[in-house]
C-alpha positions as CSV (number, residue, x, y, z in Angstrom):
1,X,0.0,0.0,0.0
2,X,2.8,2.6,0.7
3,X,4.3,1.7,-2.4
4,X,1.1,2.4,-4.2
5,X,0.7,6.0,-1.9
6,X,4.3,6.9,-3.0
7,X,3.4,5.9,-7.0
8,X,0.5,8.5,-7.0
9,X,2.8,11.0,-4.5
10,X,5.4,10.7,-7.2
11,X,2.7,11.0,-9.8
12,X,0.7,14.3,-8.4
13,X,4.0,15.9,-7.9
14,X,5.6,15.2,-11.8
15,X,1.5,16.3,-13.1
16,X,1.7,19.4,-10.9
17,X,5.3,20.0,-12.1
18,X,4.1,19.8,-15.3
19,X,1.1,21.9,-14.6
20,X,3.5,24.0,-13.3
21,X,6.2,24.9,-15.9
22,X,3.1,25.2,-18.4
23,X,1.7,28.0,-16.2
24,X,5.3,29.5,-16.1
25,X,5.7,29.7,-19.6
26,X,2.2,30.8,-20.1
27,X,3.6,34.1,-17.7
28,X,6.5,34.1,-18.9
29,X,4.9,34.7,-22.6
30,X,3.0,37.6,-21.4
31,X,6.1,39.6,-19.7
32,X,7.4,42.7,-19.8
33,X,10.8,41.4,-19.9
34,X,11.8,40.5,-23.7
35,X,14.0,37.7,-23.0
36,X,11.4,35.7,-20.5
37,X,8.8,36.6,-23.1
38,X,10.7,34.7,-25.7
39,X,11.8,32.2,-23.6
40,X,8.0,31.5,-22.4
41,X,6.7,31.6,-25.7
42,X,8.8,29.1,-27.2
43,X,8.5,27.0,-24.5
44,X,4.7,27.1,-25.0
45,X,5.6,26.8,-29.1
46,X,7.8,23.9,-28.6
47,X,5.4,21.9,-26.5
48,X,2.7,21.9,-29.4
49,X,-0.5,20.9,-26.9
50,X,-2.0,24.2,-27.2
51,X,-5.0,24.9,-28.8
52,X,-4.7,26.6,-32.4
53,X,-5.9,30.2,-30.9
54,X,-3.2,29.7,-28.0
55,X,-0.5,28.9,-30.1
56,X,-1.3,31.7,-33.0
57,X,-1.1,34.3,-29.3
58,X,1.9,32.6,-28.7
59,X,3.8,32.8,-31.9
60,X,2.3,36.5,-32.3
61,X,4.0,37.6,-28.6
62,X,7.5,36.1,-29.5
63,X,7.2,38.1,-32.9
64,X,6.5,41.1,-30.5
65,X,9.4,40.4,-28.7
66,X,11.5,39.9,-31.4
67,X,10.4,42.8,-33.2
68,X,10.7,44.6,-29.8
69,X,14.4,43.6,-30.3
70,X,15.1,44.4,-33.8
71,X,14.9,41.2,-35.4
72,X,12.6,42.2,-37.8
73,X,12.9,39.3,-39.8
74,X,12.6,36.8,-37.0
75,X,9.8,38.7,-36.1
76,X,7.8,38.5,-39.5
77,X,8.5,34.7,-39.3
78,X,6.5,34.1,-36.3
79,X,4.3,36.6,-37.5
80,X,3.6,34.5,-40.8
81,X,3.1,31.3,-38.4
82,X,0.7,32.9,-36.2
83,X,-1.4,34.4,-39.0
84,X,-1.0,31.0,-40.7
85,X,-3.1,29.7,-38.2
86,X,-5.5,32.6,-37.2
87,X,-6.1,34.5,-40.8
88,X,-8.4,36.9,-38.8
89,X,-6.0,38.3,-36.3
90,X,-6.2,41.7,-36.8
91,X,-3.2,42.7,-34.3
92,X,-1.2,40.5,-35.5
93,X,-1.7,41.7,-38.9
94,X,-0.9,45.1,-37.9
95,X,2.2,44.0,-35.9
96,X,3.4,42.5,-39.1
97,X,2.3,45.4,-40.9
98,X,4.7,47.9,-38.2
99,X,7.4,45.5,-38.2
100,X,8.0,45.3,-42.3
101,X,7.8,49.3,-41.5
102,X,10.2,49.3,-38.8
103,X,12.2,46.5,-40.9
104,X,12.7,49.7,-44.3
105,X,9.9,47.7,-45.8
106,X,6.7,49.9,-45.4
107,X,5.0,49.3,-48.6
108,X,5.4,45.2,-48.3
109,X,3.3,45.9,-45.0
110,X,0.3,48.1,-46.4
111,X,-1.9,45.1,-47.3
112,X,-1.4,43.5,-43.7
113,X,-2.6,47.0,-41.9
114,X,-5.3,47.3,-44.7
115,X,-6.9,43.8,-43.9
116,X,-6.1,44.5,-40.0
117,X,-8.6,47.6,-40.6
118,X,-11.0,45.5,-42.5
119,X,-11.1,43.4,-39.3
120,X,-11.0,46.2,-37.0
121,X,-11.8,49.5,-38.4
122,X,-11.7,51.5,-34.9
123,X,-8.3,50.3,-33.9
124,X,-6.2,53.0,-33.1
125,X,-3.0,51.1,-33.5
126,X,-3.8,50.2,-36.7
127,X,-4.2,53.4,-37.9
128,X,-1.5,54.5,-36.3
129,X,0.5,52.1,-38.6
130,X,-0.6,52.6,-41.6
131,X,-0.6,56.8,-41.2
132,X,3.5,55.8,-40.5
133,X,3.1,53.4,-43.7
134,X,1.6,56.6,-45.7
135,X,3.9,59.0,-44.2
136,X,6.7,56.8,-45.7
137,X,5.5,55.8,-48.6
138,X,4.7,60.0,-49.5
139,X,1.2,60.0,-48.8
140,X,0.9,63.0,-46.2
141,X,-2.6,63.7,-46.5
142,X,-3.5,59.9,-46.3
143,X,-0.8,60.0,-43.5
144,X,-2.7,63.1,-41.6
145,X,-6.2,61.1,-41.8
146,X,-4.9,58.1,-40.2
147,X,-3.0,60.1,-37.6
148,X,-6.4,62.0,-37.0
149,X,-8.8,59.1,-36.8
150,X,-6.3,57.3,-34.6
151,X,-6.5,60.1,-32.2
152,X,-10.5,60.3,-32.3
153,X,-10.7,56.3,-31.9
154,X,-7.6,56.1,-29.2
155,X,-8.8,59.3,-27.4
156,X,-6.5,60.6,-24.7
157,X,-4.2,57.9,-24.5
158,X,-3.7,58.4,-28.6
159,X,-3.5,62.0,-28.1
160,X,-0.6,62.3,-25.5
161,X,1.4,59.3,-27.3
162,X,1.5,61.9,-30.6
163,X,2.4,64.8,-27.9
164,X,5.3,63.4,-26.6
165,X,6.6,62.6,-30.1
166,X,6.5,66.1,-31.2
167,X,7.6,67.5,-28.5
168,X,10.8,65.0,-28.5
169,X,11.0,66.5,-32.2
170,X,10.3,70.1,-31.1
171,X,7.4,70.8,-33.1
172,X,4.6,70.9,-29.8
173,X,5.5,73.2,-26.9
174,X,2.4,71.8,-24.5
175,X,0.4,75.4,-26.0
């Protein structure tokens, strides 16, 4: 009988272990700190007993981590893979869209932030990234739009973001 007791003890303890490092990674994916995001994520990547949704969030995160980083080409990767598997996720979408920016490649991004509008056409991040797409790609007046509309739909969160960013470039003095 004890040996039985310490066969489920043993058991419990390796399930709960198990249990455990899933719920670790699971943080880990979500953090603030880029290295423990990627780290978490591809834990959660490489075990593959996720459910399709949970595994498109997790490839998506490690993109933003990567892109977070620099690696923009890294980044699109897990971009692709998460989009692969959820066509219909708008922030990813737009996260590739801001990444092929980021990455020098603004126009190669325009359709993703295009269909990430068609999905969600009040997201201010979205139209965020594709005024920075229009800016770049020497459409000022589109740019202007997006910039506006991002500010109406992001309200004062939106509005302080753009304030700081002129201010850093000395074109806002708070007046």
């Amino acid at each position: 009988m004890k040996g039985l007791l310490g066969i489920f003890v043993v058991l419990g303890l390796a399930a709960g272990f198990a249990g455990s490092a899933r719920a670790d990674s699971a943080t880990d994916c979500f953090s603030e700190d880029i290295e423990r995001r990627i780290e978490g994520c591809t834990a959660l990547i490489e075990r593959r007993d996720e459910s399709l949704a949970d595994l498109s969030l997790a490839y998506a995160m490690r993109a933003l981590a990567y892109s977070l980083k620099g690696h923009y080409d890294t980044a699109i990767r897990d971009y692709d893979a998460a989009i692969a598997m959820r066509p219909d996720f708008a922030v990813a979408l737009n996260n590739r869209a801001w990444a092929y920016f980021r990455w020098g490649r603004a126009s190669t991004g325009l359709a993703d932030v295009e269909k990430s509008l068609q999905l969600s056409p009040a997201s201010p991040h979205a139209l965020d990234t594709r005024a920075h797409i229009r800016q770049a790609l020497g459409d000022p007046q589109g740019a202007l739009n997006d910039y506006d509309k991002a500010m109406w739909h992001g309200g004062a969160r939106m509005i302080k973001l753009y304030q700081c960013g002129l201010t850093e470039a000395r074109l806002y003095t708070g007046e």
